[in-house]
C-alpha positions in Angstrom: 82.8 91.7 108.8 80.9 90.3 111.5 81.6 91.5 114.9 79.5 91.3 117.6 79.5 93.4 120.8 77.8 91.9 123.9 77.7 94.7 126.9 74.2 93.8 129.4 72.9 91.2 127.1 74.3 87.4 126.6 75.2 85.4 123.1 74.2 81.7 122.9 76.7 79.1 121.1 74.9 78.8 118.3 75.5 82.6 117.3 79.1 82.7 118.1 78.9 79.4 115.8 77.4 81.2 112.8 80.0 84.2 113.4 83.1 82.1 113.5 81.8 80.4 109.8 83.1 84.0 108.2 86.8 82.9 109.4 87.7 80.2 111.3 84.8 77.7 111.7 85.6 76.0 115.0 87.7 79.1 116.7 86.1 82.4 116.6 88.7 85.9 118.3 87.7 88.4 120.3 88.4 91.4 122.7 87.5 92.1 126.0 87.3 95.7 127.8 88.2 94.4 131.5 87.4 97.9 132.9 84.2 98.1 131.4 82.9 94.6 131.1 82.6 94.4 127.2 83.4 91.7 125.1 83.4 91.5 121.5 83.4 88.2 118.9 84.6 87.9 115.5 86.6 89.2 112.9 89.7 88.1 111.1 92.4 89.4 113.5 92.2 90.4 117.2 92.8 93.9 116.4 89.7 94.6 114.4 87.6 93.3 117.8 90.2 95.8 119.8 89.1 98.5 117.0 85.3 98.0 117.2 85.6 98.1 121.2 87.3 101.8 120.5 85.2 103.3 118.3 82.3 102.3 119.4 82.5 102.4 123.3 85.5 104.7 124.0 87.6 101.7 125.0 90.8 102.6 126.2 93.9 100.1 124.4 95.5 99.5 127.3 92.2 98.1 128.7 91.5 95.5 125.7 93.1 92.5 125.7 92.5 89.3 122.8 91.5 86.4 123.4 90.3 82.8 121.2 87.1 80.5 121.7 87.8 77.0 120.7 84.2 76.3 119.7 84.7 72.6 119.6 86.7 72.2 123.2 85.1 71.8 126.8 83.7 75.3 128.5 87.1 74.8 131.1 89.7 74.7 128.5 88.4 76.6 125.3 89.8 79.7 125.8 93.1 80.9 124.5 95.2 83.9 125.6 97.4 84.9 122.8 96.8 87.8 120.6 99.3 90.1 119.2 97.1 92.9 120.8 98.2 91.6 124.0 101.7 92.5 123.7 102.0 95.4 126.1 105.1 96.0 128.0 103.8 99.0 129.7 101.8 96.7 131.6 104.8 93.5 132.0 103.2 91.4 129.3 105.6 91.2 127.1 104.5 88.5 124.5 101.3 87.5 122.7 100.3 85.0 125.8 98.4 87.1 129.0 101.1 86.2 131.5 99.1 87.8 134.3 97.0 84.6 136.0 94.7 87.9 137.4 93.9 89.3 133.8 93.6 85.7 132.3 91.1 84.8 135.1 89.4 88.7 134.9 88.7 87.5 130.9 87.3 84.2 131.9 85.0 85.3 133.8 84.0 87.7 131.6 83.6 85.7 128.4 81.6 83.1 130.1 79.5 85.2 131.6 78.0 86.6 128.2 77.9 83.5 126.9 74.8 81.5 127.3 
């Protein structure tokens, strides 16, 4: 499975491209740490980016939420907040959609930031 985890360093288009050819061609998912700034593309379900942030960088679960890139939509409207990852009524989100405006914007940020 290809997942890739961008901490310091950026990804261009082009990669996150060739990673979403394994699943879903235009639409590639991901995770994001918002605590620690990481964000991870790829794989087949949102909870296999929310794994890789866990074993790999200590990630917390209650700091990962899921997001999807629609590769083939405008840089203002390609992300997606729905992932079953996201359900966590601990924190008031109790469906698959980020209800919090704050974490959705936190994730935007984010994502475009490591994306060149």
């Amino acid at each position: 499975m290809n997942i890739k985890l961008i901490a310091e360093e950026k990804i261009t288009i082009s990669e996150l491209k060739e990673i979403a050819q394994e699943f879903y061609i235009t639409m590639i998912k991901g995770a994001v740490d918002i605590e620690k700034g990481i964000v991870v593309f790829g794989g087949e379900y949102h909870i296999d980016a929310s794994a890789f942030l866990t074993e790999k960088t200590g990630s917390k679960s209650d700091d990962i939420w899921g997001f999807n890139i629609y590769l083939d939509q405008p840089k203002e409207e390609w992300i997606e907040y729905r992932a079953l990852i996201n359900i966590k009524p601990v924190h008031g989100n109790r469906s698959m959609i980020i209800s919090d405006k704050k974490i959705r914007d936190r994730i935007q940020t984010l994502v475009n930031s490591k994306i060149e």
